[in-house]
HTML snippet that shows the backbone in 3Dmol.js (N, CA, C, O; Angstrom):
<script src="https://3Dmol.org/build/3Dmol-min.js"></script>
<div id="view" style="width:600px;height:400px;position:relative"></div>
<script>
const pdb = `
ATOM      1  N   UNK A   1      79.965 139.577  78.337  1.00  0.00           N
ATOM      2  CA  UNK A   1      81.032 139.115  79.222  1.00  0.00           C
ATOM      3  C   UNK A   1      81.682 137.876  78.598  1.00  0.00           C
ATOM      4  O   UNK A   1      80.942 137.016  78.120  1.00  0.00           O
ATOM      5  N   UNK A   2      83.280 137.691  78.561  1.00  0.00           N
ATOM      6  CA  UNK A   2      83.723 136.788  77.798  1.00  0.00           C
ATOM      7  C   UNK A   2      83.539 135.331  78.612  1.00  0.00           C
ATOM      8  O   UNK A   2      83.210 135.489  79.788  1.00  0.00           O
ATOM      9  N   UNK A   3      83.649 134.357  78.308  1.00  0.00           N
ATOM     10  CA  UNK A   3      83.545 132.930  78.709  1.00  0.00           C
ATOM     11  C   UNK A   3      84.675 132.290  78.437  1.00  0.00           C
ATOM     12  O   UNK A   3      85.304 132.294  77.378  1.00  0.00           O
ATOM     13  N   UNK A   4      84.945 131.659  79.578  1.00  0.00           N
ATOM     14  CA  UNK A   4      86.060 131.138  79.410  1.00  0.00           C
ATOM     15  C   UNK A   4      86.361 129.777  79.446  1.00  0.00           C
ATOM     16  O   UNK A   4      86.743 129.260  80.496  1.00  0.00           O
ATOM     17  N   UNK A   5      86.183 128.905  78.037  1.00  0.00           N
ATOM     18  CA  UNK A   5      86.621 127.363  77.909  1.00  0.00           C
ATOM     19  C   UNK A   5      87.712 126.745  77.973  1.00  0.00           C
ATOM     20  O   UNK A   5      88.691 127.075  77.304  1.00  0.00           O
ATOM     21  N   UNK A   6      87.696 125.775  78.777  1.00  0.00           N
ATOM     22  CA  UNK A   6      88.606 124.556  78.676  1.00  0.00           C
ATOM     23  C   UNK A   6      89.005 123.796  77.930  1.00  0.00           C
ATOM     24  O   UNK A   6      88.252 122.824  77.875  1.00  0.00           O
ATOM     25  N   UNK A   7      90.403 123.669  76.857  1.00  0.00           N
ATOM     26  CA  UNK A   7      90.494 122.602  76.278  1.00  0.00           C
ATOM     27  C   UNK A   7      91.526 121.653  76.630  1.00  0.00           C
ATOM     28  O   UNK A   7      92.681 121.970  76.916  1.00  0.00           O
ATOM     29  N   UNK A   8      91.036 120.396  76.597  1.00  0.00           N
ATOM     30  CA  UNK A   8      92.513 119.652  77.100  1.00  0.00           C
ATOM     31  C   UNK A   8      92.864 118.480  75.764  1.00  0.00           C
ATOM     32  O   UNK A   8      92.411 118.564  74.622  1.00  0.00           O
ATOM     33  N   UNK A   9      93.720 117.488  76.251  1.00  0.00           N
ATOM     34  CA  UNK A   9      94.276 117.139  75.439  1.00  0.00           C
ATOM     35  C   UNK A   9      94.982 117.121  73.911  1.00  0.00           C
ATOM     36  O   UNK A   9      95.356 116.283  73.092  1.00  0.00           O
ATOM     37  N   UNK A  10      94.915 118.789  74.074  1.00  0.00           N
ATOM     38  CA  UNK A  10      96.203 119.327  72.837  1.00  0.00           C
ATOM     39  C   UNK A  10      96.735 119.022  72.531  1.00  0.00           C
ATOM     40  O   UNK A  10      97.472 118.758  73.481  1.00  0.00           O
ATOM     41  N   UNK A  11      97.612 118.387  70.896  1.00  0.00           N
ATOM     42  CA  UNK A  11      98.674 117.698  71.042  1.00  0.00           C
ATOM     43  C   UNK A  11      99.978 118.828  70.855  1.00  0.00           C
ATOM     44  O   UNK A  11      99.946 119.907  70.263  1.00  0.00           O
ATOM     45  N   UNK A  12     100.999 118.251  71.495  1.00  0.00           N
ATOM     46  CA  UNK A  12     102.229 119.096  71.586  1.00  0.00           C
ATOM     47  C   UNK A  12     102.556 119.906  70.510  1.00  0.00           C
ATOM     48  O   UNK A  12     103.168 120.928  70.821  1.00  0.00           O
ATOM     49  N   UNK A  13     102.245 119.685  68.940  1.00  0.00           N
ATOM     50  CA  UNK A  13     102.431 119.796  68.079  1.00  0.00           C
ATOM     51  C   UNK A  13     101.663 121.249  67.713  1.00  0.00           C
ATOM     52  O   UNK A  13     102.133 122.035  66.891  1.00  0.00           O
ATOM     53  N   UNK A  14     100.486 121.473  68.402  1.00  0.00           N
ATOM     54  CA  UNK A  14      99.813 122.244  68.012  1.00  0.00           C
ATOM     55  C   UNK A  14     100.033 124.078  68.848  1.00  0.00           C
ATOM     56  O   UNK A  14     100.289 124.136  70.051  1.00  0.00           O
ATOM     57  N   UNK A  15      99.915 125.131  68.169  1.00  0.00           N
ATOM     58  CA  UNK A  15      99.993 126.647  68.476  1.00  0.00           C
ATOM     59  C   UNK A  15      98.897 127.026  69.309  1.00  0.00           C
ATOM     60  O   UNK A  15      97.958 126.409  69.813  1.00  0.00           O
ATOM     61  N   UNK A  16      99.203 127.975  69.312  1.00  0.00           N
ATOM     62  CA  UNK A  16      97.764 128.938  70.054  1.00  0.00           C
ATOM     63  C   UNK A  16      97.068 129.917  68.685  1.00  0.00           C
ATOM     64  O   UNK A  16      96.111 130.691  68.677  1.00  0.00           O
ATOM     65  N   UNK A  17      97.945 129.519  67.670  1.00  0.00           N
ATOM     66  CA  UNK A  17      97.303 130.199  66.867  1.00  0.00           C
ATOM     67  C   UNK A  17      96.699 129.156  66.088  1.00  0.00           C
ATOM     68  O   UNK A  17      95.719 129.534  65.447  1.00  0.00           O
ATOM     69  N   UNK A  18      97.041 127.837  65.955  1.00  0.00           N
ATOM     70  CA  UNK A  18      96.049 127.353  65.571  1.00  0.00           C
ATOM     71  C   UNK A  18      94.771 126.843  66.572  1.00  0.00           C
ATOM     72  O   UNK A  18      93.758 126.371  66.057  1.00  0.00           O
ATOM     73  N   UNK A  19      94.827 126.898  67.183  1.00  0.00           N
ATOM     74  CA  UNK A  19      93.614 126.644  69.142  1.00  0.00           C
ATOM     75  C   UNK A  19      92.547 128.215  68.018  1.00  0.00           C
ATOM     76  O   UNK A  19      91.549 127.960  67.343  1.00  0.00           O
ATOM     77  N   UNK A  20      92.990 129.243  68.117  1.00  0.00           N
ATOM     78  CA  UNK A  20      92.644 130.447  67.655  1.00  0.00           C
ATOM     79  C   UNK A  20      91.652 130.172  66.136  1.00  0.00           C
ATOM     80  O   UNK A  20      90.432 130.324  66.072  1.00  0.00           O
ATOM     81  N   UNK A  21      92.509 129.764  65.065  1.00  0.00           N
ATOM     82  CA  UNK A  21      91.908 129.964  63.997  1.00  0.00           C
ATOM     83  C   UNK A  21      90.794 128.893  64.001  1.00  0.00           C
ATOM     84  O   UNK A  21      89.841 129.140  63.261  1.00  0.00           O
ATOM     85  N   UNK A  22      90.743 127.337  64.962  1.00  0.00           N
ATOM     86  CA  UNK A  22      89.599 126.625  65.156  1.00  0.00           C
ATOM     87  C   UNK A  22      88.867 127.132  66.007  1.00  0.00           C
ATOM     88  O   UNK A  22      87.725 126.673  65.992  1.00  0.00           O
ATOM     89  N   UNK A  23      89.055 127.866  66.719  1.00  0.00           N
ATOM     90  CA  UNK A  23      87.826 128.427  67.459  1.00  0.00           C
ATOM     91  C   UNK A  23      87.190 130.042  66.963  1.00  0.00           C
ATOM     92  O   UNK A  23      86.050 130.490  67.086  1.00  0.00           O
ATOM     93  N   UNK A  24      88.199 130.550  66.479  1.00  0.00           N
ATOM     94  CA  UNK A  24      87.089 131.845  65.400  1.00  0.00           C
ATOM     95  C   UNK A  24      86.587 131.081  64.492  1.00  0.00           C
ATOM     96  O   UNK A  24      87.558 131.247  63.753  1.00  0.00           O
ATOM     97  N   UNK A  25      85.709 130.160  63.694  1.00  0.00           N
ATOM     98  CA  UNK A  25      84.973 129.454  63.059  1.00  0.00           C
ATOM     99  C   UNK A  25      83.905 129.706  63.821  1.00  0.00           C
ATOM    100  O   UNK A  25      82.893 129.994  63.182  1.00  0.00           O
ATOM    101  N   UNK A  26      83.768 129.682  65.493  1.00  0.00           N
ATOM    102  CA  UNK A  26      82.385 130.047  65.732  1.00  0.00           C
ATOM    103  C   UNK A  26      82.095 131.187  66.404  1.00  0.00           C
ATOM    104  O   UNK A  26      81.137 131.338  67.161  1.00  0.00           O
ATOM    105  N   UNK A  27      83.101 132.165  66.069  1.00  0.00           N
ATOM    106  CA  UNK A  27      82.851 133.981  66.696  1.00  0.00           C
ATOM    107  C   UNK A  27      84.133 134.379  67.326  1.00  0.00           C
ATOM    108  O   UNK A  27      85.071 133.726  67.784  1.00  0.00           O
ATOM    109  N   UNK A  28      83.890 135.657  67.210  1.00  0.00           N
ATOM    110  CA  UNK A  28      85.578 136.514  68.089  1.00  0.00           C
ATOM    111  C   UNK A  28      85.862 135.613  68.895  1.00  0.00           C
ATOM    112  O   UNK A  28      84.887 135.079  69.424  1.00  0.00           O
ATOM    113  N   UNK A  29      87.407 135.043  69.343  1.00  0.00           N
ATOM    114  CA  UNK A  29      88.370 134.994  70.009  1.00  0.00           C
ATOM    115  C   UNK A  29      88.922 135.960  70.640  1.00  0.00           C
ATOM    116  O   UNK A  29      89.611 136.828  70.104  1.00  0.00           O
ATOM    117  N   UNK A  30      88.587 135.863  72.156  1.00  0.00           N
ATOM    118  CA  UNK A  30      89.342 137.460  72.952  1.00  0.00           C
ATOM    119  C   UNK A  30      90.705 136.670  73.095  1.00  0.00           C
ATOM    120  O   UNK A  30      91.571 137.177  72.382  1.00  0.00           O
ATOM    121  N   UNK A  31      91.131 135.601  73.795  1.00  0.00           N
ATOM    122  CA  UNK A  31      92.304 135.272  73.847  1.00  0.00           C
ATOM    123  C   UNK A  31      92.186 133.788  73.710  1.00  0.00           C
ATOM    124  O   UNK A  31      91.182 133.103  73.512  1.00  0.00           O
ATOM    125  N   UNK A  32      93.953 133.304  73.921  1.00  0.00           N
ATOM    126  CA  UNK A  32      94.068 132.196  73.883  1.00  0.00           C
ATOM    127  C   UNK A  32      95.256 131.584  74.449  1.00  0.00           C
ATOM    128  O   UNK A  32      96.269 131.951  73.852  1.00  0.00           O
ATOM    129  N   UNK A  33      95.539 130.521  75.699  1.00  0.00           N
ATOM    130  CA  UNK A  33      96.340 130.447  76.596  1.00  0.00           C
ATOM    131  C   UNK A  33      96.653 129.115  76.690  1.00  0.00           C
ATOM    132  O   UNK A  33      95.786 128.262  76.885  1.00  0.00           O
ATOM    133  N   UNK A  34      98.096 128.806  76.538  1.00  0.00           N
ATOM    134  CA  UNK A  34      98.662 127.540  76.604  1.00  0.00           C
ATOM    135  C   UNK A  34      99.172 128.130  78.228  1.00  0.00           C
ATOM    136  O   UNK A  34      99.494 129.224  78.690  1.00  0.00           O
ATOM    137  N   UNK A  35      99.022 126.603  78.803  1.00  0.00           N
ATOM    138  CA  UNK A  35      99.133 126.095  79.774  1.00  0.00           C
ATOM    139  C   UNK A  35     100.623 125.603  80.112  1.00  0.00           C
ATOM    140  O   UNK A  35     100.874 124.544  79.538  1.00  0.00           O
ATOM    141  N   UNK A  36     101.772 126.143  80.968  1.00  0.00           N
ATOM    142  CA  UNK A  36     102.810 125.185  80.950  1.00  0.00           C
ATOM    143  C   UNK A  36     103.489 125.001  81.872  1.00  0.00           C
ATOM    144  O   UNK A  36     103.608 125.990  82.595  1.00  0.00           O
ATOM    145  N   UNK A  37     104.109 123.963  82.234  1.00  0.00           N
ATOM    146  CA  UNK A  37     105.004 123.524  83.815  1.00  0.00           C
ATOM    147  C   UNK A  37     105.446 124.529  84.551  1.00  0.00           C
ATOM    148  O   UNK A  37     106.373 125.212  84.115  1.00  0.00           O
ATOM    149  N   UNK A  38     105.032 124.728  85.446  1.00  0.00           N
ATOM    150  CA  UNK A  38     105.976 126.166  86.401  1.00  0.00           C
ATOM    151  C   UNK A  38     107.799 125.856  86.028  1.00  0.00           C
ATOM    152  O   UNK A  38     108.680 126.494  85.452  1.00  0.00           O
ATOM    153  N   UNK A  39     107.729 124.802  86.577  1.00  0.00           N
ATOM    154  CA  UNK A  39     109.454 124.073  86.366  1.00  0.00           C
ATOM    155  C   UNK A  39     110.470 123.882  85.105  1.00  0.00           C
ATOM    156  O   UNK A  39     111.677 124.064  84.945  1.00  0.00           O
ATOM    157  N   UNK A  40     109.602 123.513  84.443  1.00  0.00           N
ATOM    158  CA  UNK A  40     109.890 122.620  82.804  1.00  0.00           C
ATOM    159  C   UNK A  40     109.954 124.022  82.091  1.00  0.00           C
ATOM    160  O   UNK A  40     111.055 124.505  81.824  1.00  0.00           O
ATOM    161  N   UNK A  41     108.683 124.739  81.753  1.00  0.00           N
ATOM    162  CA  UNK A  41     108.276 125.377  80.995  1.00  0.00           C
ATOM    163  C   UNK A  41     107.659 125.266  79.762  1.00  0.00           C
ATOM    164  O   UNK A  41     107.298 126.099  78.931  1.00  0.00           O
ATOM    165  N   UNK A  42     107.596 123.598  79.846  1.00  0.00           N
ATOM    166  CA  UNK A  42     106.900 122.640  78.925  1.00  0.00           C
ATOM    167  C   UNK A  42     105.435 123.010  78.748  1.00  0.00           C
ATOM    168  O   UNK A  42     104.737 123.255  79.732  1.00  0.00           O
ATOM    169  N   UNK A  43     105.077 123.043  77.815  1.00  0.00           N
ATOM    170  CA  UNK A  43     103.362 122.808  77.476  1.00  0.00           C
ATOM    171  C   UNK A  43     102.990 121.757  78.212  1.00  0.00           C
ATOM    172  O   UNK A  43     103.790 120.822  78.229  1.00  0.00           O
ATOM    173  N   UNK A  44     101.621 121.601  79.061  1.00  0.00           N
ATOM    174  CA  UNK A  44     101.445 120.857  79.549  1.00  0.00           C
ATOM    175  C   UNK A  44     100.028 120.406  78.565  1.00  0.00           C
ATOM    176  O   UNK A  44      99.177 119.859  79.268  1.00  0.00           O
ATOM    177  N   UNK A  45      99.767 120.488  77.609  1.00  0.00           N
ATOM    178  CA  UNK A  45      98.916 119.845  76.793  1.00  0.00           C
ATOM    179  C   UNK A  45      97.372 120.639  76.947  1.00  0.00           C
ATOM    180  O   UNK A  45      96.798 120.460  75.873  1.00  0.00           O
ATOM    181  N   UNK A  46      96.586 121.359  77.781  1.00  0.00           N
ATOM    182  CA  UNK A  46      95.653 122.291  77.866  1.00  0.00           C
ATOM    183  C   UNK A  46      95.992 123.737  78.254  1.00  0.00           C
ATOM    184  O   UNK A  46      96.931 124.233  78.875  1.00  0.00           O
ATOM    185  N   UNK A  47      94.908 124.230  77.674  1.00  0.00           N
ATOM    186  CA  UNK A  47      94.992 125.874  77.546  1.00  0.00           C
ATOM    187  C   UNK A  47      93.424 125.939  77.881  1.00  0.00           C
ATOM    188  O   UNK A  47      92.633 125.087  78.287  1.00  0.00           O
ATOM    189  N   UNK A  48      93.259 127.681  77.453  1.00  0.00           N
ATOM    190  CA  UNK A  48      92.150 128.156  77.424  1.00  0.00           C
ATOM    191  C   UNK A  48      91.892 128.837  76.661  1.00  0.00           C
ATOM    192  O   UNK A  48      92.688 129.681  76.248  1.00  0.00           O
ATOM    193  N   UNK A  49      90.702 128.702  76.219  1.00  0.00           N
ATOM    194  CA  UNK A  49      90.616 130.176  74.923  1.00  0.00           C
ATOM    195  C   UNK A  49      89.006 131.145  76.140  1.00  0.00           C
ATOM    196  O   UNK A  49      88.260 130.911  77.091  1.00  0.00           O
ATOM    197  N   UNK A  50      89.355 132.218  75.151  1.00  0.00           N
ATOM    198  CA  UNK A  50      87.507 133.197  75.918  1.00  0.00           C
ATOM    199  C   UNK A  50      87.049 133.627  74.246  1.00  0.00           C
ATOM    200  O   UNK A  50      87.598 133.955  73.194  1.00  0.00           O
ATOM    201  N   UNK A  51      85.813 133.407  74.739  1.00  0.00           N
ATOM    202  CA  UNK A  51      85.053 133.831  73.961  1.00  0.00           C
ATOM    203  C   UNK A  51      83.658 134.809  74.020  1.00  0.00           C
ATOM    204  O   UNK A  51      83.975 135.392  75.057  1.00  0.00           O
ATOM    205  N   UNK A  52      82.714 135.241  73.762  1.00  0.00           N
ATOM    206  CA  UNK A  52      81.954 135.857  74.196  1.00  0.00           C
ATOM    207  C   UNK A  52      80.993 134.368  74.194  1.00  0.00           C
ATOM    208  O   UNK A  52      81.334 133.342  73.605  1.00  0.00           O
ATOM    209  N   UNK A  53      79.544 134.560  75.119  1.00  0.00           N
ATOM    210  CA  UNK A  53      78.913 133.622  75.913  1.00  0.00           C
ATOM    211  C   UNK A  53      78.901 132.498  74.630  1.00  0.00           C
ATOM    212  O   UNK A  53      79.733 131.614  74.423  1.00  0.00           O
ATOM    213  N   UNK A  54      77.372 132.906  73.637  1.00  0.00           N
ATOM    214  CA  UNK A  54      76.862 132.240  72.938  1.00  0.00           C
ATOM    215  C   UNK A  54      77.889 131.809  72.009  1.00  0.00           C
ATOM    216  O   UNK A  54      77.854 130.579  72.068  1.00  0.00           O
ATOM    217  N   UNK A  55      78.673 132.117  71.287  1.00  0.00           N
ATOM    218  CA  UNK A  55      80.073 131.472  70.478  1.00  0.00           C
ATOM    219  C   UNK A  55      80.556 130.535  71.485  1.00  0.00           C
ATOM    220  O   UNK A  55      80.481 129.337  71.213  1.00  0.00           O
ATOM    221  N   UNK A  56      81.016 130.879  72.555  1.00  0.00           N
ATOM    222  CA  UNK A  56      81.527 130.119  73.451  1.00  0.00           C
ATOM    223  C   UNK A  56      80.685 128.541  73.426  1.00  0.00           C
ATOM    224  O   UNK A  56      81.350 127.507  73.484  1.00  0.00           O
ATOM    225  N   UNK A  57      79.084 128.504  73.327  1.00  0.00           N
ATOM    226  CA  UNK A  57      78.819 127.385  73.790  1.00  0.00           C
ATOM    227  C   UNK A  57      78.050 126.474  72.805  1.00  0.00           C
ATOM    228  O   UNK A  57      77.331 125.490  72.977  1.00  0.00           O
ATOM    229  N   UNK A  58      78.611 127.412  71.300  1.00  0.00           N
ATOM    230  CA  UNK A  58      78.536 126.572  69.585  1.00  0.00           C
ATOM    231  C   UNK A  58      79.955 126.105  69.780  1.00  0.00           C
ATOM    232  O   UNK A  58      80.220 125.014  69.275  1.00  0.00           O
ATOM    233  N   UNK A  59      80.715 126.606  70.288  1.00  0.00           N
ATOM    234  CA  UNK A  59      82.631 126.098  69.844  1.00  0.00           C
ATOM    235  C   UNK A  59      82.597 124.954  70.950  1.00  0.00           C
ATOM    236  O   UNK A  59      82.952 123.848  70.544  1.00  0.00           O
ATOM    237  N   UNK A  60      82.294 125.034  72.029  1.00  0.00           N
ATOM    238  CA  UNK A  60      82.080 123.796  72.804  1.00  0.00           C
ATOM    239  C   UNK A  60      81.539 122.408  72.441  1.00  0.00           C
ATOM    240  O   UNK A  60      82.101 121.342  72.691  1.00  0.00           O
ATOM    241  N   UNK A  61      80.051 122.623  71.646  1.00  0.00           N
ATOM    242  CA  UNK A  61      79.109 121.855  71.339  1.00  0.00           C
ATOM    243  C   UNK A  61      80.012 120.753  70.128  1.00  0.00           C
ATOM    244  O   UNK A  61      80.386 119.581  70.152  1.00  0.00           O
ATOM    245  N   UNK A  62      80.096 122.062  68.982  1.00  0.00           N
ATOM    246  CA  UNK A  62      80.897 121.349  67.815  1.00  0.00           C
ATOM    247  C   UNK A  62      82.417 120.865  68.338  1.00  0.00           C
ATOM    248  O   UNK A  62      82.518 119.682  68.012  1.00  0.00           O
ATOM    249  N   UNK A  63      83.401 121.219  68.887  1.00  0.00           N
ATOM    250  CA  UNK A  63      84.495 121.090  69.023  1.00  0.00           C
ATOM    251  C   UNK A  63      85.009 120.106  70.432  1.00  0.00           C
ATOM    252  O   UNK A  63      86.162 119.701  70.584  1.00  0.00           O
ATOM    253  N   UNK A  64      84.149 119.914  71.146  1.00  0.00           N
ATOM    254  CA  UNK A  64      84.496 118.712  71.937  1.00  0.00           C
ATOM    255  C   UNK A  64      84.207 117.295  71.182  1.00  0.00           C
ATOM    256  O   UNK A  64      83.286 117.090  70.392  1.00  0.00           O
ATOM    257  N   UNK A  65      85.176 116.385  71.590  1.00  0.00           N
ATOM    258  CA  UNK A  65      85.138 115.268  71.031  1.00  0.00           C
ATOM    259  C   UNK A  65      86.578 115.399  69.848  1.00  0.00           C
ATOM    260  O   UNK A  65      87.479 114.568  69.733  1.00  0.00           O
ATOM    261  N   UNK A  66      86.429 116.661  69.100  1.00  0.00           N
ATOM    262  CA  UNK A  66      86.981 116.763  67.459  1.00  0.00           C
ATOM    263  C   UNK A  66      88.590 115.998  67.734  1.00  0.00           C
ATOM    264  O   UNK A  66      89.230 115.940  68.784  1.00  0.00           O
ATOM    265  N   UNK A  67      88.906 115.502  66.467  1.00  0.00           N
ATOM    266  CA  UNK A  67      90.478 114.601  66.839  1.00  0.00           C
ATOM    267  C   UNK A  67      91.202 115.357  65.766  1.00  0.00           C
ATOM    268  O   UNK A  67      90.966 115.393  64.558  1.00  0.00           O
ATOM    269  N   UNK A  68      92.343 116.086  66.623  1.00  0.00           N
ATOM    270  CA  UNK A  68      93.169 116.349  65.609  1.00  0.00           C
ATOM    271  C   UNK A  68      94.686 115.606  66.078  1.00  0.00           C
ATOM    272  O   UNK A  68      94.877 115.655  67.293  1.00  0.00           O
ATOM    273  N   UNK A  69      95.746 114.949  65.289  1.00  0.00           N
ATOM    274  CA  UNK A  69      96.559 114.601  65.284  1.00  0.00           C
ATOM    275  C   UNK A  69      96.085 113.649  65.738  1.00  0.00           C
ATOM    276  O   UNK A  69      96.855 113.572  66.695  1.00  0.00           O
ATOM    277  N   UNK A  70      95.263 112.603  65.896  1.00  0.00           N
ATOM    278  CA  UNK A  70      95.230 111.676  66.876  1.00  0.00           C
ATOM    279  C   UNK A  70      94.788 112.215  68.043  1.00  0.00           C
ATOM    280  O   UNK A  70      94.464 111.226  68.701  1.00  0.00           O
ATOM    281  N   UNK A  71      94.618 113.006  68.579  1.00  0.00           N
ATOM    282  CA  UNK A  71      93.966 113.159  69.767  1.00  0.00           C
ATOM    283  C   UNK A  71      92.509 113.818  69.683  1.00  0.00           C
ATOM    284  O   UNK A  71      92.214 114.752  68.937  1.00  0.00           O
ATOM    285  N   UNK A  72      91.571 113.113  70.660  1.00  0.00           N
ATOM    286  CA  UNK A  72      90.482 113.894  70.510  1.00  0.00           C
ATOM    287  C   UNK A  72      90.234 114.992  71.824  1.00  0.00           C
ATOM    288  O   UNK A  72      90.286 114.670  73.011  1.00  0.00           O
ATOM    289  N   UNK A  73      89.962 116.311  71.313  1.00  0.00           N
ATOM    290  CA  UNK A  73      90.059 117.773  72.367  1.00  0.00           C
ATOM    291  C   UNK A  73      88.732 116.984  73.249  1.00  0.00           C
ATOM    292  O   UNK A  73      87.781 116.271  72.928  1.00  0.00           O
ATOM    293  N   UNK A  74      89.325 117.616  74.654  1.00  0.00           N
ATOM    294  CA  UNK A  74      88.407 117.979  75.344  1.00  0.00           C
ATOM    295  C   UNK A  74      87.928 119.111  75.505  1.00  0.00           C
ATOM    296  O   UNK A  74      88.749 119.983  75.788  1.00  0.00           O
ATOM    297  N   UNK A  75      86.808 119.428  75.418  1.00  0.00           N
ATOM    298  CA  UNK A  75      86.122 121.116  75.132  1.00  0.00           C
ATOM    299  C   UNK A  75      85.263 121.134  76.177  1.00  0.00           C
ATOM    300  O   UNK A  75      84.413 120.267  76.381  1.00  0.00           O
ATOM    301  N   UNK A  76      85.521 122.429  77.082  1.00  0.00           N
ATOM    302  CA  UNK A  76      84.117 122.696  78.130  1.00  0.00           C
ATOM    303  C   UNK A  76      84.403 123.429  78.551  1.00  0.00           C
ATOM    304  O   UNK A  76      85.579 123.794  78.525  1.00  0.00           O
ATOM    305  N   UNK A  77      83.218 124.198  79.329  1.00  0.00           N
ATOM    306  CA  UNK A  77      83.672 125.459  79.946  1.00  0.00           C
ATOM    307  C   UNK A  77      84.259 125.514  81.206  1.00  0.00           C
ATOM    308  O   UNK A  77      83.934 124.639  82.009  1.00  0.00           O
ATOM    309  N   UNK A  78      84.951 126.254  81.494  1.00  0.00           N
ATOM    310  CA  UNK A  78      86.052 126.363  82.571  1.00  0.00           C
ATOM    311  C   UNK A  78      85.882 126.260  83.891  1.00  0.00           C
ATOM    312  O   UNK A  78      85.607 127.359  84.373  1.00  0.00           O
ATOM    313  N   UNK A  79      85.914 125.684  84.417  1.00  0.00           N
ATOM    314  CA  UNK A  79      85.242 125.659  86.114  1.00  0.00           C
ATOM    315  C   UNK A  79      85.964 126.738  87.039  1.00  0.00           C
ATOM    316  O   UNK A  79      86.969 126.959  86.364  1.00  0.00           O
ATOM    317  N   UNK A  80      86.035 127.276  87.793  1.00  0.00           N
ATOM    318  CA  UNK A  80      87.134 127.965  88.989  1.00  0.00           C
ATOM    319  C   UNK A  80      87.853 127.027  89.317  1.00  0.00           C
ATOM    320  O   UNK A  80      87.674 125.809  89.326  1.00  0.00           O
ATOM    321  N   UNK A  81      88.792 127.745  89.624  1.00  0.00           N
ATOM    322  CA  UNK A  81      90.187 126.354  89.780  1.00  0.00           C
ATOM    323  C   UNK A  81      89.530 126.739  91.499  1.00  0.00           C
ATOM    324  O   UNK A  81      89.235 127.773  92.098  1.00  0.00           O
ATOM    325  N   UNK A  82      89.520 124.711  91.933  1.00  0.00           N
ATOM    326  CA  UNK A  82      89.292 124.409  93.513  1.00  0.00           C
ATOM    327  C   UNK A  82      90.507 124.995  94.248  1.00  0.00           C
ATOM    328  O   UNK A  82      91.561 125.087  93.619  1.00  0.00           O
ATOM    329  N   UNK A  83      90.458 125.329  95.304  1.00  0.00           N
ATOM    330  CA  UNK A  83      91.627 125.811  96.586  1.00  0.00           C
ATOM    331  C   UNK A  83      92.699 125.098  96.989  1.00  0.00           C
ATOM    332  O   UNK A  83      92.308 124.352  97.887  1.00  0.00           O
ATOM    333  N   UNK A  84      93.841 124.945  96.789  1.00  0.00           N
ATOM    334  CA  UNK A  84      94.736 123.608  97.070  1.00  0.00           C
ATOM    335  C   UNK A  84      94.507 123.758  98.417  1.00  0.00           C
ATOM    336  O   UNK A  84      93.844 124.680  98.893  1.00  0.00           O
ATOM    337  N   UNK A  85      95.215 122.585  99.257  1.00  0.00           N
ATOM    338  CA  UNK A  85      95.766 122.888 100.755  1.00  0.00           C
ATOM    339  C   UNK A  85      96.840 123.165 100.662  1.00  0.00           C
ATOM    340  O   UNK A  85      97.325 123.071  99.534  1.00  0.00           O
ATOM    341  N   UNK A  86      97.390 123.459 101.371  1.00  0.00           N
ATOM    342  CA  UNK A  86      99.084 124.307 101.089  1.00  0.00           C
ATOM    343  C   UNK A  86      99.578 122.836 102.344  1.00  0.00           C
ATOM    344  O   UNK A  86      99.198 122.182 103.315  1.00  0.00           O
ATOM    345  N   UNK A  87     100.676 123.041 101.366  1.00  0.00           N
ATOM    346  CA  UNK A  87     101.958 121.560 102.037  1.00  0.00           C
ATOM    347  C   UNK A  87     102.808 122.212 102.357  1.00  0.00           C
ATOM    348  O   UNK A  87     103.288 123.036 101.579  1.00  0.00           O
ATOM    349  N   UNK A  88     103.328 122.021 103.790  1.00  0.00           N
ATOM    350  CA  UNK A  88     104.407 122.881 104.206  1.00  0.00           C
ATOM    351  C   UNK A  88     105.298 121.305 104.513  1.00  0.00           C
ATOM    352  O   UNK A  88     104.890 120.259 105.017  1.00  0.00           O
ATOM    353  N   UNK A  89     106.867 121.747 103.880  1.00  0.00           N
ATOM    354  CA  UNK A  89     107.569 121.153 103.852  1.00  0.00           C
ATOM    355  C   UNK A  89     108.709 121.040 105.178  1.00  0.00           C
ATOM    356  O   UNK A  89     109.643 120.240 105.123  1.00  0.00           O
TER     357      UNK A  89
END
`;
const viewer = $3Dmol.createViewer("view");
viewer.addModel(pdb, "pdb");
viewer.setStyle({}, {cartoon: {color: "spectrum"}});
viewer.zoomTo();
viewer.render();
</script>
């Protein structure tokens, strides 16, 4: 079953294909998902990649912390997104 990690602080600069070619270093890549403004359509700086379990939690181990461009990734595995309350206007 694939696993699905969190990375944040991406810098703008960077693809999904490169998110991709640093994370096949530690096993298949099923996908890989930039994150972006409903409004803007801007990258909002995190995505997600899946991986299968055990790759998933060598690419975590090694790759959180790592600084590319100046920024260092946040790497972890993905929580369920919490329930908003809905705002009625």
């Amino acid at each position: 079953m694939p696993k699905s990690i969190y990375v944040g602080n991406i810098p703008f600069s960077a693809t999904e294909d490169d998110l991709r070619s640093m994370f096949s270093q530690f096993g298949e890549v099923m996908s890989v998902k930039f994150i972006n403004d409903r409004e803007t359509g801007r990258f909002r700086g995190f995505g997600f990649v899946e991986m299968d379990d055990a790759s998933a939690k060598e690419a975590v181990e090694a790759l959180n912390g790592k600084e590319i461009s100046g920024r260092a990734l946040r790497v972890n595995e993905a929580q369920e997104r919490q329930p908003r309350p809905r705002r009625d206007y």
